[in-house]
C-alpha positions as a Python dict, from the first residue, in 0.01 Angstrom:
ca = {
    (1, 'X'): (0, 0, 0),
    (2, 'X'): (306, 236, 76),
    (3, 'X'): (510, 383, -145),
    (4, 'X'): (866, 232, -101),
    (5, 'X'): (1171, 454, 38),
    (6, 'X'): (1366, 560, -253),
    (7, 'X'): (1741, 489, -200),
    (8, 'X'): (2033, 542, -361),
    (9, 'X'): (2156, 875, -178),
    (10, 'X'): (2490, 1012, -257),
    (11, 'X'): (2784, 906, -10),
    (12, 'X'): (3011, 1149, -177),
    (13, 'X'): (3035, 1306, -520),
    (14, 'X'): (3351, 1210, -771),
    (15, 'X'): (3312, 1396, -1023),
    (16, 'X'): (3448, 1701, -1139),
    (17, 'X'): (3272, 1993, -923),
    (18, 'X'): (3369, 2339, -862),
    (19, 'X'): (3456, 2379, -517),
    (20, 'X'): (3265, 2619, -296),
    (21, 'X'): (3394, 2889, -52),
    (22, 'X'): (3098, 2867, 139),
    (23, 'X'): (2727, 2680, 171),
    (24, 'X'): (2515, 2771, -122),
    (25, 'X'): (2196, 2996, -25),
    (26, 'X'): (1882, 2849, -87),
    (27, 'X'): (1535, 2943, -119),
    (28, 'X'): (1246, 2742, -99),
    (29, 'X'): (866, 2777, -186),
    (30, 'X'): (663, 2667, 93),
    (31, 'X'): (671, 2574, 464),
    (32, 'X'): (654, 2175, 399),
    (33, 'X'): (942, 2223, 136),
    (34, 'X'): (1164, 2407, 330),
    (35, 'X'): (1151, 2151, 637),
    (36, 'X'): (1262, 1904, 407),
    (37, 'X'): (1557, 2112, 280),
    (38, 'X'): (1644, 2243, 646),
    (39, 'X'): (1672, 1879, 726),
    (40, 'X'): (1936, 1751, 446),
    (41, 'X'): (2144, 2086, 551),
    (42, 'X'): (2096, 2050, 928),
    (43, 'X'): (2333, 2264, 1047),
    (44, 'X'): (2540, 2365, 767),
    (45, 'X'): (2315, 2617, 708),
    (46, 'X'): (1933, 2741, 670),
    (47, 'X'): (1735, 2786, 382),
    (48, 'X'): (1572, 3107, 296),
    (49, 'X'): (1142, 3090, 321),
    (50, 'X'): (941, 3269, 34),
    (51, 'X'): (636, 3242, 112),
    (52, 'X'): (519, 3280, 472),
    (53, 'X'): (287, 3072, 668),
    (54, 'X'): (-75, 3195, 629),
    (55, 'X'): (-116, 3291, 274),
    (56, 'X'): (-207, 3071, -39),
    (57, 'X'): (75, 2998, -291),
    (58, 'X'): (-165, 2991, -517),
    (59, 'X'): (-121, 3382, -566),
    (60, 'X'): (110, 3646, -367),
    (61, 'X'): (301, 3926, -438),
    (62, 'X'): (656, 3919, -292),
    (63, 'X'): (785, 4169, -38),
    (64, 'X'): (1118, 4321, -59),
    (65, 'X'): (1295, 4067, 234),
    (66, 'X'): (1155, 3774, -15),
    (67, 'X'): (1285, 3919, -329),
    (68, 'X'): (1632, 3961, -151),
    (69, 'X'): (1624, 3576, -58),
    (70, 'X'): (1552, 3482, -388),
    (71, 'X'): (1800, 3738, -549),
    (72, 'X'): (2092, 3576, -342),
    (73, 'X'): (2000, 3210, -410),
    (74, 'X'): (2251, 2971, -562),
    (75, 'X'): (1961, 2715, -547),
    (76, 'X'): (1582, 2731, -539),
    (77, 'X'): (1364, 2423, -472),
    (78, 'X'): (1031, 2495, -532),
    (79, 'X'): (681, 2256, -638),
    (80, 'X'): (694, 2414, -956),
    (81, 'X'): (489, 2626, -1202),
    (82, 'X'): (176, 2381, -1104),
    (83, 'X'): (114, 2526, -769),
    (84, 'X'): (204, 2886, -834),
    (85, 'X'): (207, 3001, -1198),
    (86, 'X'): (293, 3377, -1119),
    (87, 'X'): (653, 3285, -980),
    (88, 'X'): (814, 3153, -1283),
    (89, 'X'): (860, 3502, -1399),
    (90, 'X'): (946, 3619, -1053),
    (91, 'X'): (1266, 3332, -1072),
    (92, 'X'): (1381, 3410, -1431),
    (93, 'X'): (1376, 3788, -1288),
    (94, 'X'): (1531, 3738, -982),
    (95, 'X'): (1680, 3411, -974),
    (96, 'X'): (1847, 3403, -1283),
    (97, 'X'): (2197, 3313, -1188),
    (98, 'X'): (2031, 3025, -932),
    (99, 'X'): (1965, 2659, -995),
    (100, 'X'): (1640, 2607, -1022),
    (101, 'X'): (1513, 2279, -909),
    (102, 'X'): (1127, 2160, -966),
    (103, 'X'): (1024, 1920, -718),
    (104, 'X'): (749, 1760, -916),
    (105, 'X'): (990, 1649, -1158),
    (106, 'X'): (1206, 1457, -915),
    (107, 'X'): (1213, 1094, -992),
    (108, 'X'): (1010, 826, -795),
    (109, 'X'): (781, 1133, -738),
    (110, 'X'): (399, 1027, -751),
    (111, 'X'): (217, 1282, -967),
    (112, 'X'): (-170, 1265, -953),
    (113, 'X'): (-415, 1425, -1230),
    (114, 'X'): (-570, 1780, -1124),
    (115, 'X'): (-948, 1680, -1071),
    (116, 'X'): (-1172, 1959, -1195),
    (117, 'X'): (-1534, 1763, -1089),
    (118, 'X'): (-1700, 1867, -769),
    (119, 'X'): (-1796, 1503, -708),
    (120, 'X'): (-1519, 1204, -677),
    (121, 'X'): (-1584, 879, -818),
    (122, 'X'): (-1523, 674, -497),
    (123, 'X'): (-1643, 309, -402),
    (124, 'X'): (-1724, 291, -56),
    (125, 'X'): (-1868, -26, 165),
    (126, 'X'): (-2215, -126, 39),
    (127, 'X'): (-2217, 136, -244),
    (128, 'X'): (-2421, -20, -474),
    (129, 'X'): (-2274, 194, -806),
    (130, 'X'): (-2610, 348, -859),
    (131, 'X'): (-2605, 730, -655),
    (132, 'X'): (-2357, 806, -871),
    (133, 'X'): (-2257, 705, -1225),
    (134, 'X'): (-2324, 987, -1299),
    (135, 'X'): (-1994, 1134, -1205),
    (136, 'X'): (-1811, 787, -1335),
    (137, 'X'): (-1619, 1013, -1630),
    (138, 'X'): (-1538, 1325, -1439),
    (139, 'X'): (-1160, 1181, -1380),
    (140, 'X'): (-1116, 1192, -1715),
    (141, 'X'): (-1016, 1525, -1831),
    (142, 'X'): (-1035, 1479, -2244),
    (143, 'X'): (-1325, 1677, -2257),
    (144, 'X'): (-1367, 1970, -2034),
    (145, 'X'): (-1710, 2077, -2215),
    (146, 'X'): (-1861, 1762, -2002),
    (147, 'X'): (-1860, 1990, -1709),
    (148, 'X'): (-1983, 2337, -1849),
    (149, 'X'): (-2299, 2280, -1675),
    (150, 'X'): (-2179, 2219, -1301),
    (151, 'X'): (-1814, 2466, -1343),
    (152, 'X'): (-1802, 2844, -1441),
    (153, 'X'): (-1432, 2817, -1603),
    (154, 'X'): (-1397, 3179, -1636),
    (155, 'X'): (-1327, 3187, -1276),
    (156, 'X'): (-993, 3001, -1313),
    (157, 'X'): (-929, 3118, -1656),
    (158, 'X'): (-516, 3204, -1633),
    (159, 'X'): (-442, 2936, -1405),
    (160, 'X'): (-246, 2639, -1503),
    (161, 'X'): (-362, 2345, -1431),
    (162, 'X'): (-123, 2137, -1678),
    (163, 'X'): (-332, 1802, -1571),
    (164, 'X'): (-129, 1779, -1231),
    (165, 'X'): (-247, 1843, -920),
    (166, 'X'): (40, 1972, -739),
    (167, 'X'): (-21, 1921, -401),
    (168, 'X'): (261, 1655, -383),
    (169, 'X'): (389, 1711, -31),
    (170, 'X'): (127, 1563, 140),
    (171, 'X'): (249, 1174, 28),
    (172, 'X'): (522, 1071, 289),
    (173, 'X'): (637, 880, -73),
    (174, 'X'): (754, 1188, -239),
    (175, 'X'): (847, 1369, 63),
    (176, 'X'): (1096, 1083, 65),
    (177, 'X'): (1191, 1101, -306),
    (178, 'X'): (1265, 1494, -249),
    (179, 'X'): (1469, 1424, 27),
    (180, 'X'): (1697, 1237, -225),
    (181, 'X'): (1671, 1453, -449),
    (182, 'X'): (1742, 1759, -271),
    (183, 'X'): (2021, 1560, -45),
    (184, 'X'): (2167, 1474, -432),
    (185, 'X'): (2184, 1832, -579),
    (186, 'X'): (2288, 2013, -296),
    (187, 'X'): (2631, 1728, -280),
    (188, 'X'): (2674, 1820, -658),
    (189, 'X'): (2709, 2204, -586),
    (190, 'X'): (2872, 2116, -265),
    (191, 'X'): (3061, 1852, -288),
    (192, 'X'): (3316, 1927, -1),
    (193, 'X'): (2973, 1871, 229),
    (194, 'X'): (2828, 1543, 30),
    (195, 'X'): (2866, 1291, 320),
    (196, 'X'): (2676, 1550, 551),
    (197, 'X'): (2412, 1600, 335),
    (198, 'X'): (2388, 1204, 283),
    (199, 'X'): (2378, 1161, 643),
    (200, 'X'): (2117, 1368, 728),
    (201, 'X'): (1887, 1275, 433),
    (202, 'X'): (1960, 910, 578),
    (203, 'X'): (1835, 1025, 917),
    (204, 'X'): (1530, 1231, 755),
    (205, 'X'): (1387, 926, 567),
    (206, 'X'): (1416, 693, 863),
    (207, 'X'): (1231, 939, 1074),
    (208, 'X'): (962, 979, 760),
    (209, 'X'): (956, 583, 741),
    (210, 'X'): (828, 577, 1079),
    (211, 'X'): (567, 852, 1070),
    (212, 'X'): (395, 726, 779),
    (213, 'X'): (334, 409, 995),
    (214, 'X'): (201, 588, 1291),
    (215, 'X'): (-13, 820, 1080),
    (216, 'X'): (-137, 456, 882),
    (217, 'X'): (-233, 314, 1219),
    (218, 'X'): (-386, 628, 1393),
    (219, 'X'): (-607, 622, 1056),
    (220, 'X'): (-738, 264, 1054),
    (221, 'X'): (-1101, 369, 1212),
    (222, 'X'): (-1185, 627, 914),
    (223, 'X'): (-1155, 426, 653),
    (224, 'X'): (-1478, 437, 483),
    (225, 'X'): (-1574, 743, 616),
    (226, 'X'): (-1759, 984, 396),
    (227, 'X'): (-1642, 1348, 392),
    (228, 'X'): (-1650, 1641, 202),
    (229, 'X'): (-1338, 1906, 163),
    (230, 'X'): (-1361, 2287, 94),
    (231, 'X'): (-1026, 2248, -149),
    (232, 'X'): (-900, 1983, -309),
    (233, 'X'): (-572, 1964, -171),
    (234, 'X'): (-591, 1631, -8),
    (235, 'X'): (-549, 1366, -332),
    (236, 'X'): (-202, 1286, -218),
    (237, 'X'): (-306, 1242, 161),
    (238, 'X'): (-624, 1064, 38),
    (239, 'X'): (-402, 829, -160),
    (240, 'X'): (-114, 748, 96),
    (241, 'X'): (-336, 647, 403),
    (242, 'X'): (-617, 500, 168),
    (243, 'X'): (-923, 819, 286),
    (244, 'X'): (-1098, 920, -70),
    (245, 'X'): (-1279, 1210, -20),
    (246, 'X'): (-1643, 1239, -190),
    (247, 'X'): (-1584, 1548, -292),
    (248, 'X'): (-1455, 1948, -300),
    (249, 'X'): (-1614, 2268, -277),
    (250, 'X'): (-1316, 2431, -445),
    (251, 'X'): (-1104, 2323, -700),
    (252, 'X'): (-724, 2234, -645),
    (253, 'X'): (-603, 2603, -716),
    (254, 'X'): (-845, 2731, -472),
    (255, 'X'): (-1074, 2953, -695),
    (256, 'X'): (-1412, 2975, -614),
    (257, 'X'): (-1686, 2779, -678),
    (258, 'X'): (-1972, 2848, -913),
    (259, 'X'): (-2348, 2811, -858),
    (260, 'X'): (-2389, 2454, -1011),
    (261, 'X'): (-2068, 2262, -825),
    (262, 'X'): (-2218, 2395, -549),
    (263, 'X'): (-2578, 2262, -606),
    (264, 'X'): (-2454, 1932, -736),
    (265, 'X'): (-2238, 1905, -404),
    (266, 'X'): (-2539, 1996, -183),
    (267, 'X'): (-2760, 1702, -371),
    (268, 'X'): (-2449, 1450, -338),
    (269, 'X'): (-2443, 1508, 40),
    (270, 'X'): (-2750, 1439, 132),
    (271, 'X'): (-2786, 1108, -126),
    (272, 'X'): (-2453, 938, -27),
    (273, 'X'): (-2453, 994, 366),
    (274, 'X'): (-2154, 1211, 362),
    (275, 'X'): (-2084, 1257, 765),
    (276, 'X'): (-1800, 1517, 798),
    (277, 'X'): (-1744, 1801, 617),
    (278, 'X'): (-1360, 1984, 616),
    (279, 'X'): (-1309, 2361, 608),
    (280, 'X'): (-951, 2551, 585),
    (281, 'X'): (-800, 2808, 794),
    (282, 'X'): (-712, 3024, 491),
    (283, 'X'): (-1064, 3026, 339),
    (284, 'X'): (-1415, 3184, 407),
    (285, 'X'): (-1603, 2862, 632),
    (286, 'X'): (-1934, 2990, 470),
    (287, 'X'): (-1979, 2750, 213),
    (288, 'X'): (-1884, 2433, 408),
    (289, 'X'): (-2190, 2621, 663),
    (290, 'X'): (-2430, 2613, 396),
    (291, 'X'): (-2348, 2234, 283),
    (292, 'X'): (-2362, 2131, 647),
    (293, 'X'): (-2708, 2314, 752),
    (294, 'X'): (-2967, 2107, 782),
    (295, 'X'): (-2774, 1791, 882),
    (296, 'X'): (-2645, 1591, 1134),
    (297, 'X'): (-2229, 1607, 1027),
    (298, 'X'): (-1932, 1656, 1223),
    (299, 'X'): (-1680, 1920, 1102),
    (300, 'X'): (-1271, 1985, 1088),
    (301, 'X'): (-1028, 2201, 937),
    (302, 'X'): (-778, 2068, 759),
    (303, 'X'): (-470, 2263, 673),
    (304, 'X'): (-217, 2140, 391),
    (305, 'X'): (14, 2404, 446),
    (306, 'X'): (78, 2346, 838),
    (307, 'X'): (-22, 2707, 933),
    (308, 'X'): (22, 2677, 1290),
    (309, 'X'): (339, 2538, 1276),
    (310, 'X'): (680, 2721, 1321),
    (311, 'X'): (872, 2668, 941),
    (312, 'X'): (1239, 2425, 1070),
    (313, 'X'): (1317, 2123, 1026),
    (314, 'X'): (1118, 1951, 1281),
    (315, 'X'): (813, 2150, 1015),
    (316, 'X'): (733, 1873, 775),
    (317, 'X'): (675, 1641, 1097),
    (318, 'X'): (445, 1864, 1261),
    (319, 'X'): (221, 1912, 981),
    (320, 'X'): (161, 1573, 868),
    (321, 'X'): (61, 1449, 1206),
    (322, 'X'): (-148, 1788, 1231),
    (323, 'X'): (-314, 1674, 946),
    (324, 'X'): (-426, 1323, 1069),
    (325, 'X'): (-545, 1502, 1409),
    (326, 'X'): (-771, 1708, 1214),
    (327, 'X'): (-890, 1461, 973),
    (328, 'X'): (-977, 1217, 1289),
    (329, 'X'): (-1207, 1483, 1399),
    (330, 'X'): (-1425, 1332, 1162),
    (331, 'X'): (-1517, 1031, 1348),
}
């Protein structure tokens, strides 16, 4: 059911390598992707945090500190374009000189497709796949004119969806495969720290290994639990610990709902038995309110981006057990 440990981290690098004076400064995106890079450097040094805790990344305008970080950056690691669009500019501006390293396109990474229906084609205990074929070809993206009725597409028109949904963090699996691969491109600028690096990547993914089985076993009793999210941000989690969601008020890049997702949602709660419905610190609670009146549901708020955590190392951690807390409120 897991997704297997990638190995194969870099003892020491022997090949030719320009040696450096110093660490290299790195930026990162997010909170989550940042932990993981604080942990391969440890104490060699700290990487530089774009966007602050709080805000979406799915649209932000840089302050000056920010555009400083990213101005002095040897590397970046960032998601990529997927998740926010409006700072590939901002890096070929500002980060020009900098290595630019898309986590999404490390290998052994899992990429899922961005869903764009407001209603998930899950099989659940005694389903009886009649509520809702309906929705059986909404996972299939060839034709987007299947959902005119139920989506108003002008209010995501200029965001790139590019058929992945890019909130890849959230599977201890490729949390594991960007440990390697940041652990394997900061030895190859660095190479007089390689065995460091190594080291603490090896320590990182041992620590990871063990979460994801806690966080497996603390989740046993929801399976089969029918929820709803606000955002879908939660494929990845849903996938890893085996917890499909029924649905999402919001699509992945967060833009807001139109009229008919919202009536379709509102039918499909009260016809499957959905019994928990998930709000998000970042975003207005109103509309999960108005698909939980009238019913008997409990409700959470889930946060992908770890908001109440402190951004370190011991981030990444934090968040993912944060996660599980909130999504057990559902029981």
């Amino acid at each position: 059911m897991k997704k297997a440990i990638p190995c194969g981290i870099v003892a020491a690098i022997t090949f030719s390598a320009p040696a450096w004076a110093e660490v290299p400064h790195v930026a990162t995106d997010i909170a989550p992707v940042h932990s993981l890079v604080a942990q391969v450097m440890g104490e060699l040094g700290e990487p530089d945090l774009i966007l602050p805790p709080g805000v979406s990344p799915h649209g932000y305008s840089l302050r000056p500190s920010q555009a400083r970080a990213l101005a002095r950056a040897d590397m970046v690691f960032w998601v990529g374009p997927e998740l926010t669009p409006w700072l590939s500019g901002t890096l070929d501006t500002l980060a020009g000189d900098a290595e630019l390293v898309e986590l999404l396109e490390a290998p052994d990474t899992r990429a899922l497709p961005f869903r764009e229906s407001a209603v998930f084609e899950v099989e659940m205990p005694g389903d009886e796949h009649d509520d809702h074929d309906a929705h059986a070809d909404h996972d299939d993206h060839a034709d987007h004119d299947d959902h005119a009725e139920n989506e108003d597409h002008d209010d995501h028109a200029g965001h790139s969806h590019d058929g992945i949904d890019p909130h890849a963090w959230l599977d201890p699996g490729n949390a594991a495969a960007w440990l390697t691969m940041i652990a394997n491109t900061l030895s190859g600028k660095d190479p007089e720290n390689a065995v460091a690096y190594a080291a603490n990547a090896r320590g990182a993914l041992d620590e990871l290994s063990a979460l994801e089985v806690e966080i497996s076993t603390r989740l046993e009793p929801l399976h089969g639990v029918r929820y709803v999210v606000f955002h879908d941000a939660y494929q990845y989690f849903e996938t890893a610990f085996d917890l499909p969601a029924m649905g999402a008020i919001s699509l992945g890049d967060a833009t807001d709902p139109g009229a008919g997702r919202i009536a379709e949602l509102r039918s499909m709660v009260q016809e499957a038995g959905v019994t928990c419905l998930a709000a998000e610190p970042q975003f207005d609670p109103a509309m999960v309110d108005t698909l939980a009146s009238g019913g008997d549901m409990a409700t959470t708020v889930l946060d992908p981006l770890g908001t109440e955590f402190a951004p370190g190392a011991g981030f990444y951690a934090e968040m993912l057990s944060g996660l599980a807390d909130s999504f057990l409120e559902c029981r």
